[in-house]
N, C-alpha and C positions, 0 to 999 in steps of 0.2 A: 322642532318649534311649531307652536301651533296657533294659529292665530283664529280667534273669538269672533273679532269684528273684522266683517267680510268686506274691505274696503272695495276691492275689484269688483262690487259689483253695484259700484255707481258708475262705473265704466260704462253702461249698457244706456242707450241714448233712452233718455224719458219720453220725448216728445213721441215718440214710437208706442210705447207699451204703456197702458196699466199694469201695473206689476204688485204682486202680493207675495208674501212670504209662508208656509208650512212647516209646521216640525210636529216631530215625532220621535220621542227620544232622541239617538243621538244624529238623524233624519234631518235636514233642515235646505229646502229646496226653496232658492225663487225663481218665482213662476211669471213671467209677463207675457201678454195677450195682447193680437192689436185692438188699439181704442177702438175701431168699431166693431169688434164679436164682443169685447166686452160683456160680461152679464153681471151683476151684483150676488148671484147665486157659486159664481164660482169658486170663491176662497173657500166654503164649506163644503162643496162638492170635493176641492182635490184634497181638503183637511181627512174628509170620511175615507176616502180612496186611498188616504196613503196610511192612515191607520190600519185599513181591514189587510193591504200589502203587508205589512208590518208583522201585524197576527200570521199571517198564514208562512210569512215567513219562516218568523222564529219555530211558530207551532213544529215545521217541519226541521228544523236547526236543530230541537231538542230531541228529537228522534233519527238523526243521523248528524252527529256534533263532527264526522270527518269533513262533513261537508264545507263546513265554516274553515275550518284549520287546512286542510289541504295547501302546501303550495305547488303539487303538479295538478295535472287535470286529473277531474273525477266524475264519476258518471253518476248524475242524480238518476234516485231510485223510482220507478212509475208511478209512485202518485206525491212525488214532489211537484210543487209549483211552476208552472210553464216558465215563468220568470227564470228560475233554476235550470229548468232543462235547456234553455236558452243559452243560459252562463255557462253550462258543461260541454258544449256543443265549441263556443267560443275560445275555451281553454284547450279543445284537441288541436285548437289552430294557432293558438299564441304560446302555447307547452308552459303553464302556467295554471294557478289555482281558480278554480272558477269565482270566488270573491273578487276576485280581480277586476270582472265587469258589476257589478253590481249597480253602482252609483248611476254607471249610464243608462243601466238597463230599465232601476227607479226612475228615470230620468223619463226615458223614451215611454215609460209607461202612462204617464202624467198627463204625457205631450197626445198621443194617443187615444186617450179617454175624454180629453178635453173636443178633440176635434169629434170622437163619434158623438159625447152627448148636446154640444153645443155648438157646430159646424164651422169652427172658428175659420179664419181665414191664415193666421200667422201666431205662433207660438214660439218659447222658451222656454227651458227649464235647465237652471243650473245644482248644479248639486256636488257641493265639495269640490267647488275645481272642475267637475264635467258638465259640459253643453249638450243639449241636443235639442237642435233648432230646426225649424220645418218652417220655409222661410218663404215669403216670394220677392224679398229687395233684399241686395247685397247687405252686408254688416259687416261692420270692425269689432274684432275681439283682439285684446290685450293679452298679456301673459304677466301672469303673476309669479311672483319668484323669489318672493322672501326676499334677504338682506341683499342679493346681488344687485347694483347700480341700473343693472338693466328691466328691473320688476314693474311692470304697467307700464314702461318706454317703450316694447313694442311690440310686437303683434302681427295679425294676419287679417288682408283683405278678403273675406271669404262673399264669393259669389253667391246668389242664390241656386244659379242655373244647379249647381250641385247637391243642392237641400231635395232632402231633411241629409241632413249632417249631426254626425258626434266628433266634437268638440273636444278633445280629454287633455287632462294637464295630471302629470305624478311627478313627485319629488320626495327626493334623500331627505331633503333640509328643513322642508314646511310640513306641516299638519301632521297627521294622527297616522294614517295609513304607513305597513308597513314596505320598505323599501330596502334594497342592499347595497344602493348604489347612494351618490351623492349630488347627486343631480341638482340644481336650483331650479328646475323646472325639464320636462321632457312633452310637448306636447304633438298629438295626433291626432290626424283628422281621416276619420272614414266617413263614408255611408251609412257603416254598420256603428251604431254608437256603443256596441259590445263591444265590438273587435276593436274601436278607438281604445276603450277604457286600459281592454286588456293591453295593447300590444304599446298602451303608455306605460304602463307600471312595467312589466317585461323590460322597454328597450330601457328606463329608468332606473335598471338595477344592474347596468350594462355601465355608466357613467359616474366614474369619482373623481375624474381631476379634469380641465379644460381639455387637456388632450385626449383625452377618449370621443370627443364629440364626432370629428370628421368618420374615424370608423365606423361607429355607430349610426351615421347619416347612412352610409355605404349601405350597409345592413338593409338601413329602412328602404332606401331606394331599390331595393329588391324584390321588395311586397308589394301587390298591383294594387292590394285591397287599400293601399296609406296613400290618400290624396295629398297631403302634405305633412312637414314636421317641423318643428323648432326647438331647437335645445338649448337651455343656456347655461350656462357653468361658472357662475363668478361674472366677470366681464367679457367673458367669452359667448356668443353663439355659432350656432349653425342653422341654417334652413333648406329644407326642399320641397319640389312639388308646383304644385297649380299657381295656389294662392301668392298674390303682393305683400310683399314686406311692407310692413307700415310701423313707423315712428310719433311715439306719443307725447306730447308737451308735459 
């Protein structure tokens, strides 16, 4: 199931951010800034940014198409895109395809480019279900989760003291991305918002019925690099880690 209109991300408090939207074919990131770095330059700054990504992308996609299909890790070739060597780097550690980080890694790029060219103070960038936030006051993020009861009801109190953080959400049941498991959402939070993206889709392909959850927590509780986790299965979750549980109206 894949859902068009991105209701989770009225989630994210206004008063906080200017926020704009980007896309790029099938690319489609929002991006909020706090109110005062705000610039009026910046929606066409990260529009150009994530097109010329895009190009150098795919440019390289077409000249090594394993790259894209792989689902164990793969080693980008020396003059693929840092972005890539990035993702392949990521995949030797979550034993998984390097597409896997991709979203965060768009993500962290955005987030990155915005602070050298324009010295922001506080940024976002979501992108298909992945965060990555570089923060300096705590936030609440929700967990979206398709048709299960508990979708946008609850979530994680993430400090700042921890930022930049990624953010990542994978699931069986929602969107486009492929998955083996059945998850109604798997989310992960590192430091590294590669190693988030990846090691969501990974533990999300671990998870088809409520009761895989607890073992699967096990697992995550094993990796130093996973600040926290949430999984939820139907009316079922699990969580571990740093961050406060939080319930949503």
């Amino acid at each position: 199931m894949e859902y068009k209109i991105r209701t989770y991300r009225e989630h994210f408090r206004e008063g906080r951010w200017t926020n704009f939207i980007v896309k790029c074919k099938d690319s489609d990131l929002w991006i909020g800034v706090d109110k005062a770095s705000y610039q009026p330059e910046m929606p066409q700054f990260c529009n150009n940014l994530l097109q010329e990504l895009r190009k150098a992308m795919e440019t390289y996609l077409h000249k090594d198409p394993c790259y894209l299909t792989s689902l164990v890790p793969y080693k980008a070739k020396p003059d693929a895109p840092e972005i890539f060597q990035k993702m392949s780097e990521v995949s030797r550690q979550t034993h998984i395809g390097p597409m896997s980080a991709v979203a965060g890694a768009v993500a962290e790029h955005m987030v990155r480019s915005l602070k050298g060219e324009f010295g922001i103070k506080e940024a976002i960038v979501e992108n298909g279900g992945d965060i990555y936030a570089d923060i300096i006051e705590d936030m609440d993020v929700s967990v979206f989760a398709g048709n299960s009861p508990l979708s946008e009801k609850v979530g994680l109190h993430i400090t700042a003291s921890q930022a930049p953080l990624g953010i990542c959400t994978s699931s069986g049941t929602v969107g486009p991305s492929l998955s083996f498991g059945k998850a109604d959402a798997v989310m992960i939070i590192c430091q590294d918002v590669l190693l988030a993206d990846s090691y969501a889709t990974a533990f999300a392909n671990f998870v088809r019925k409520a009761e895989d959850i607890n073992p699967v927590l096990e697992r995550i509780g094993k990796i130093k690099e996973i600040i926290a986790a949430l999984l939820i299965k139907d009316d079922k979750m699990g969580v571990i880690g740093k961050f406060e549980l939080k319930f949503f109206n």
